[in-house]
N, C-alpha and C positions, 0 to 999 in steps of 0.2 A: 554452352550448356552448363548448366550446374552441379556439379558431381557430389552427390548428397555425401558417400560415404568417405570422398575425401576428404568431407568439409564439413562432419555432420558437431565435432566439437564449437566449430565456429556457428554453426546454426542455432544450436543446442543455448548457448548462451544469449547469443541474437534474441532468441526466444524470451530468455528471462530476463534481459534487461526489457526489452520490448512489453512485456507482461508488469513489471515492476511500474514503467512509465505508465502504465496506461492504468492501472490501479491507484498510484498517486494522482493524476489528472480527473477519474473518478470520481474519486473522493470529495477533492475541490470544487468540482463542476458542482456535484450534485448538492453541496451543502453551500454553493451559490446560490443555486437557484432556491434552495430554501430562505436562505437570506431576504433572497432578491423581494420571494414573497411575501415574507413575514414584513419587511421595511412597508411595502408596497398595503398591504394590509393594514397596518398599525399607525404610517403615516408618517414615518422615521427617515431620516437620510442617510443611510450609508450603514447606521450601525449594527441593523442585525448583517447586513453581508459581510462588514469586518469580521464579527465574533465567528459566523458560522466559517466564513476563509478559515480562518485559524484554525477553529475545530477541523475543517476539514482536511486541512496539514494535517496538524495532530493524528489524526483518525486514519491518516494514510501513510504515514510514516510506520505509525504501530502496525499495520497490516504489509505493509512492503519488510516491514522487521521479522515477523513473523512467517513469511516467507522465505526472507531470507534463510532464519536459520531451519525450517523446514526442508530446505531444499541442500543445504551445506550438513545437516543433520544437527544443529546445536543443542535441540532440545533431548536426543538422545545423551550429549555427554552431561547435560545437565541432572537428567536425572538419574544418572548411572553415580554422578558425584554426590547425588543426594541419596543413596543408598537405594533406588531403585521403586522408591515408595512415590514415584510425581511428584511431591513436593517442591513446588518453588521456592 
C-alpha cells in the first residue's frame, strides 16, 4: 500500500512533472489538429501542421515556464527585484 504521508514529497512532484508533460503534449496535440485541418482545408501538405507543431512547442514551453516559476515562486523575486511595482 502506498503511504501518502511517507511519500507525499515524492507524489507532490510526480504531480508536477506529470502536469508539466501533459500541458506540453496539449499544446502540440491541439495545434496539430489545427494544422492538420487548415492543410486538409487549403489543400497544402504538411505545412500548416509543421508551423502550427512549432507554435505548439513554442506555446507550451512558455506555459510549462510559467508554471514553472509559479510554482518554485520566480515571479515573486522578480518583482520584489523590480521594486515591487510588476514590472517585467
Amino acid at each position: 500500500m502506498f503511504d501518502y504521508k511517507k511519500n507525499r514529497a515524492w507524489a507532490e512532484n510526480l504531480s508536477i512533472v506529470m502536469q508539466l508533460g501533459l500541458t506540453m503534449v496539449g499544446c502540440i496535440l491541439f495545434c496539430f489538429v489545427i494544422g492538420f485541418f487548415l492543410d486538409k482545408w487549403v489543400g497544402t501538405r504538411g505545412l500548416f501542421i509543421t508551423i502550427f507543431i512549432l507554435l505548439g512547442i513554442a506555446g507550451g514551453a512558455n506555459v510549462s515556464y510559467r508554471q514553472i516559476m509559479e510554482i518554485t515562486g520566480g515571479d515573486e523575486k522578480r518583482k520584489t527585484e523590480n521594486g515591487g511595482n510588476g514590472i517585467d
